[in-house]
Legacy VTK file of the C-alpha trace (Angstrom):
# vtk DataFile Version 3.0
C-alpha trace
ASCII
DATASET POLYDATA
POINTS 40 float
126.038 112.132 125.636
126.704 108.620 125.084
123.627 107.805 127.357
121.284 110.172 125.085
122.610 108.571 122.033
122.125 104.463 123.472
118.571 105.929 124.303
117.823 107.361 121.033
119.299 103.774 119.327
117.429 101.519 121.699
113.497 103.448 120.782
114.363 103.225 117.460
115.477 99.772 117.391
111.978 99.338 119.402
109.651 101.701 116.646
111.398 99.156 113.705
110.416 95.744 115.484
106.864 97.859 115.509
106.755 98.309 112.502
108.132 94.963 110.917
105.619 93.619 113.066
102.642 96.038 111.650
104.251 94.861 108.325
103.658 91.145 108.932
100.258 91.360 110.054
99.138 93.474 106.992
100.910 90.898 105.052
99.143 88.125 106.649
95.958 89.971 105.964
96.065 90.684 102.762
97.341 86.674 101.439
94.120 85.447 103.544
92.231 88.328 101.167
93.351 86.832 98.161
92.658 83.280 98.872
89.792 82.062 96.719
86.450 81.952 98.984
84.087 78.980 99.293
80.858 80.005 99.124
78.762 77.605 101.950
LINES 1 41
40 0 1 2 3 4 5 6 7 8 9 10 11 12 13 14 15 16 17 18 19 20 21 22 23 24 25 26 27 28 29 30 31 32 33 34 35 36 37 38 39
């Protein structure tokens, strides 16, 4: 049981760091949208 349980903990530790990651880049992404744009 305690196996099954450090296994569940240690995926979801591993989907979060996904999806703080996800949550950077989309953050990232959407400051360079707002920057104002040269037009060349």
């Amino acid at each position: 049981m305690l196996s099954r349980t450090t296994d569940h903990l240690f995926w979801m530790a591993r989907y979060m760091e996904r999806a703080e990651n996800t949550a950077r880049m989309l953050d990232i992404n959407l400051k360079a949208l707002l920057l104002p744009q040269t037009l060349e």
